[in-house]
N, C-alpha and C positions, 0 to 999 in steps of 0.2 A: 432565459426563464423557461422553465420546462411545464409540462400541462397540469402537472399536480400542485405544482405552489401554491397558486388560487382557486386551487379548488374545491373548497370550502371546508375543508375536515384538518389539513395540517394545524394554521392555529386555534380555529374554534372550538376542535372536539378533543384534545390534548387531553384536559381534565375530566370530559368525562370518559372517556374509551380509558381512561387511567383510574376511574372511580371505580370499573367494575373489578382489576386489579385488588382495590383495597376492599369489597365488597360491602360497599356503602348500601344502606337501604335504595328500594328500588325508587322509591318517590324522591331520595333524594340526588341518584342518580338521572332520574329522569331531569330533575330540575336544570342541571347543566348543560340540556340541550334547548337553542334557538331555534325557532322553528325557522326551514330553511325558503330563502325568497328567491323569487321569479330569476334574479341571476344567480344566484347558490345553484338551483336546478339547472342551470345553461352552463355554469363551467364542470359541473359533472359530466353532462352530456359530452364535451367536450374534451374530458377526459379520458371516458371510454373509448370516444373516436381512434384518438390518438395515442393510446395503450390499451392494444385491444387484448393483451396477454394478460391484463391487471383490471378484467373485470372480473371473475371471482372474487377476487380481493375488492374490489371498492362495492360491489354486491355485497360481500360480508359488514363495512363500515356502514351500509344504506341499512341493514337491517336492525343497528343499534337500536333506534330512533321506533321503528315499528315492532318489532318484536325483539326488547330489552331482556325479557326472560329464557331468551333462546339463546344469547350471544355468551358466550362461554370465555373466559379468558385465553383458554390455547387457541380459541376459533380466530380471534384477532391478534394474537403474538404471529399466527403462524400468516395472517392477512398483511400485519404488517414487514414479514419475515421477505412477503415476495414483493413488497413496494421496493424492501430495502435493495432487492436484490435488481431490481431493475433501476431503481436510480443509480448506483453505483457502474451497473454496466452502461449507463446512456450519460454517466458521467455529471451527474446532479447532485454534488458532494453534500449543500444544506440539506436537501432530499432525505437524504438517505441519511443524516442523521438523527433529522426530527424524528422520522420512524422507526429508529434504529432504536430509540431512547422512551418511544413512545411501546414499545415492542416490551421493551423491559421490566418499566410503568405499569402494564398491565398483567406481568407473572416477573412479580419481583423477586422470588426465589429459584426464578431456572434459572440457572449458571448460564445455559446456552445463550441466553438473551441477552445476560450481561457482558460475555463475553465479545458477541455481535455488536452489540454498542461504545464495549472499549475500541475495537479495533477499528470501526468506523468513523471514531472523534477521534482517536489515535493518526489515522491517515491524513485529514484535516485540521495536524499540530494541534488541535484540543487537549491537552496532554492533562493537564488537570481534571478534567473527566472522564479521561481515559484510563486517568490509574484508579480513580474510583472504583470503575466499572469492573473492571480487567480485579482489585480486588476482594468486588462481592462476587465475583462468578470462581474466583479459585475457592473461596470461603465457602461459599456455597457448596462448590462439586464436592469439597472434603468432606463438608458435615453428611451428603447426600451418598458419599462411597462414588461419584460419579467419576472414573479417571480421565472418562475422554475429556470433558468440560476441566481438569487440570490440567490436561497436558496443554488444549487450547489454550487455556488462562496463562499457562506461566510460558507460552512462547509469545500471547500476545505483548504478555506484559513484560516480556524480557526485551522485544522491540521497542515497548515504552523508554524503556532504560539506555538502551541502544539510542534510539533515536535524543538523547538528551544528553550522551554522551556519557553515562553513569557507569561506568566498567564495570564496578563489581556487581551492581546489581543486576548487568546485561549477565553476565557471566553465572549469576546465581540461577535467576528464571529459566533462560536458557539453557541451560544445564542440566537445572532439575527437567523440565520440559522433553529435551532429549532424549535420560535417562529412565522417565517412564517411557514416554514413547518406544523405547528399543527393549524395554522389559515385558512392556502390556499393548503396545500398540505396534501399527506396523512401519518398518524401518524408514517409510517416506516423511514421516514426522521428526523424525531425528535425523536426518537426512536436513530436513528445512530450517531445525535448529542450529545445524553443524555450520550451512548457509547462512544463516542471519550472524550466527558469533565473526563469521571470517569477514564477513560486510563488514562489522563494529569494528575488528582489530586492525582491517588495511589501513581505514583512516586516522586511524589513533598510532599510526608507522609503526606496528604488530605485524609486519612483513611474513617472517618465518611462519609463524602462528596463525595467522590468516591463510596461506600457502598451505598446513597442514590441514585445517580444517576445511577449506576448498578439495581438498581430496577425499577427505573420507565421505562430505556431502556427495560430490561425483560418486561414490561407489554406494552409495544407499537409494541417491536417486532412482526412482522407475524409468525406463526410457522414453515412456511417453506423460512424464509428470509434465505438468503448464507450468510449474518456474523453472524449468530446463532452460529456456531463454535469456530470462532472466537474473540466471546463477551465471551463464556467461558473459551476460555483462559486467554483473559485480566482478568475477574473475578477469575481463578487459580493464573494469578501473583496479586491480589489483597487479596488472600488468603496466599501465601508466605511471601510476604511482611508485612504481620499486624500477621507472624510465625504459621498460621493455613496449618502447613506441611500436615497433614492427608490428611485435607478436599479438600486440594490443588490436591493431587498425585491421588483423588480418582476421581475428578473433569477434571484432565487434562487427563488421561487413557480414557474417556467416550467421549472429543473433541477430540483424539487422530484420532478416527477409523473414522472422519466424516472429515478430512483435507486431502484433495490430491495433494495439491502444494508443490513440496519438499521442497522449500527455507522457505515453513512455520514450514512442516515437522519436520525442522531440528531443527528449533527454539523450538517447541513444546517441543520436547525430549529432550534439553537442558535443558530448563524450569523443566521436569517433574524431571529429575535429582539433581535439585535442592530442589522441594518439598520432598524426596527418601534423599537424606544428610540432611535435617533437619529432617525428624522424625529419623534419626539416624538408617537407614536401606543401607549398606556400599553394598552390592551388589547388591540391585537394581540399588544405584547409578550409580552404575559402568558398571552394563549393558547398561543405560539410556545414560549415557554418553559415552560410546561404539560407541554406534549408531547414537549416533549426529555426532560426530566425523567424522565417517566412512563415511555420509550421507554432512556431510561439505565439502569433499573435489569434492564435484562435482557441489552443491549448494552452491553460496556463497552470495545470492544476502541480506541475514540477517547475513550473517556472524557478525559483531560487537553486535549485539544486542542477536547473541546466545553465543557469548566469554564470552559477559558480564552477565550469564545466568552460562554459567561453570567456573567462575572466582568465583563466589560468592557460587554455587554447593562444589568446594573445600574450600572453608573458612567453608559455615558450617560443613564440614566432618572434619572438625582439620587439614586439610591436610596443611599448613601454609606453607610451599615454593612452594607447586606447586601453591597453592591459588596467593602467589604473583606475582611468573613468567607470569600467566594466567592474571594478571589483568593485568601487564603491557605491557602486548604484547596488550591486549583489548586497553588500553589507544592510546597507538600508533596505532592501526588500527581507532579509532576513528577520531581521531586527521585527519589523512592522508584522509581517506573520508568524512570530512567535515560534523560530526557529533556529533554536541554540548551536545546535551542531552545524549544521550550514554557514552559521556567524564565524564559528569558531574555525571552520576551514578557510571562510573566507578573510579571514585574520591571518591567517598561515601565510595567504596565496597574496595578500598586499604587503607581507612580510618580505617574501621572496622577490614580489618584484620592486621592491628598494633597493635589496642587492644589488639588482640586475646582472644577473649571472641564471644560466641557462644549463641542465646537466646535460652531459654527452649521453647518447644512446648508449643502453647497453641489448646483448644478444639473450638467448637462452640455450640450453643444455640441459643434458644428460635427464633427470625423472621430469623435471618440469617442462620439458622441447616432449614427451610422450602423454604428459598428463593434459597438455592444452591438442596433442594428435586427438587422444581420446575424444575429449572436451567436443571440440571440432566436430569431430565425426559424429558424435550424439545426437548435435544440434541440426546438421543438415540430413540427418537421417527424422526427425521428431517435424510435425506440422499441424500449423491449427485444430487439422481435422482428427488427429491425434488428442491432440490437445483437452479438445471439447469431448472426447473418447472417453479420457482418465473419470476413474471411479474412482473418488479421494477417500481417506480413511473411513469407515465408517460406512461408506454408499454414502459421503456426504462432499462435494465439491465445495471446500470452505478454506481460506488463510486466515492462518494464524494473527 
């Protein structure tokens, strides 16, 4: 439970910080607010304490209440713009949606708000309000000429599709998304669409076509872009998946040291677990997946996507009951958080271990033994403080 949940504005003041949005009279604006009691003012205090970066903003929500005629609709989108942005980095996914949605609520015509709110119930499998969102912000940016707020909208929304396993639609959004981006905007946008498309093709065994689009992302990327990390892992599970176990564990080890979000963390080390039981090395494994484990029970926010990660880790180590147990417990966490693609892999991976039958390794060569050199080299040359460096499209540090 994080300091802002009860702190007395997330459900009380929803509709009215959302009244000024629809410019309701001011009497009857005011009527939506309770006058705030002796613990109301004690978990504010409390709040401030312990986000001391989010009092301007919770400054700005104290002033609804006393001076109504001041508070301006951008003045709380952008109030709640910075809640959103620190529940998401401190890992407060309800957090960061309420205000993500409450952001919106209050300037129901910026794209940018909508678009902030699809990709924030997007990430929290909200999929239904996420394509909502995702689009009134491309609807929006069109009718408004806004291209930036399209290229955001149609890559958020093409990971909508992505993540639900919709190919043509992943392929539509992202596409269009890309192809402004590399006409109007600048190539690390199309760079991250070229990324998201190859993540959708590997697991849909789009092997070549994922492989193609992982290149041309590497050559768009900036050197110090923050999903530089991240693209080689999708590139490691691209590596597993077509049984290049080696190149995989040698590949994930090097994104390993440059990820500091544990819930990715965790993922990673699942993952790297997995490349470690197919080359048929039963104690790395075991280490690898030690530490996801260990590291799961406090991080869960990937949970399903790293079960299904050590579901498939035990299938290739032969381990065939615990492989099964693991994928159907993965099914059922699936299932229950509303997460179709996840299901459907882990449908593949109880498939396979019914076979039971385990592929041989294979090696790499010729563009693709130079394109993972590169890869490689990018990643332990790039570091957090790099990272935190990048000046994202715009002057604006935001994913898609």
């Amino acid at each position: 439970m994080n300091c802002l949940t009860h702190w007395g504005w997330c459900s009380g003041r929803i509709s009215a910080i959302s009244a000024i949005g629809r410019n309701l009279p001011l009497k009857c604006a005011l009527s939506l607010f309770n006058p705030p009691t002796v613990e109301v003012h004690a978990k504010r205090r409390d709040a401030r304490a312990c986000a001391v970066e989010l009092i301007p903003a919770l400054d700005t929500f104290a002033s609804l209440k006393a001076n109504p005629l001041t508070a301006t609709p951008r003045d709380i989108g952008r109030a709640c713009e910075r809640v959103v942005n620190w529940a998401l980095e401190h890992e407060h996914t309800r957090t960061a949606i309420e205000w993500a949605e409450i952001a919106a609520l209050v300037e129901p015509t910026n794209p940018k708000s909508a678009n902030v709110a699809g990709r924030v119930t997007r990430n929290a499998n909200e999929y239904d309000r996420a394509e909502i969102w995702f689009k009134r912000g491309i609807g929006y940016a069109r009718e408004q000429g806004n291209v930036v707020e399209q290229i955001w909208g149609h890559l958020g929304y093409g990971r909508v599709c992505q993540e639900l396993g919709w190919v043509k639609g992943a392929r539509k959004h992202l596409g269009r998304g890309s192809q402004l981006a590399w006409k109007k905007g600048p190539p690390s946008l199309a760079a991250s669409a070229q990324h998201d498309l190859a993540a959708m093709l590997m697991v849909r065994g789009h092997l070549a076509e994922a492989e193609d689009r992982a290149r041309r992302a590497l050559q768009w990327y900036p050197k110090n872009h923050p999903r530089l990390p991240y693209f080689a892992v999708d590139v490691g599970l691209m590596l597993v998946l077509g049984s290049r176990y080696g190149a995989a564990a040698r590949l994930l080890r090097v994104a390993l040291r440059s990820i500091e979000q544990p819930s990715v963390r965790t993922m990673v080390l699942a993952l790297t677990a997995r490349a470690f039981a197919g080359m048929g090395e039963p104690e790395e494994f075991a280490v690898m997946r030690r530490r996801s484990l260990k590291m799961l029970e406090k991080h869960r926010q990937m949970e399903t996507v790293t079960r299904w990660h050590l579901a498939d880790a035990q299938r290739l180590a032969g381990n065939w009951s615990a492989a099964e147990a693991e994928a159907d417990q993965t099914l059922a966490l699936a299932l229950e958080q509303n997460d179709p693609e996840t299901a459907r892999m882990t449908r593949t991976v109880i498939r396979l271990i019914a076979e039971r039958r385990t592929p041989r390794p294979k090696g790499v060569g010729g563009e693709l033994r130079e394109f993972l050199r590169l890869l490689s080299a990018r990643v332990e040359e790039w570091s957090p403080r790099r990272g935190r460096n990048y000046r994202g499209p715009w002057g604006e540090n935001r994913a898609a």
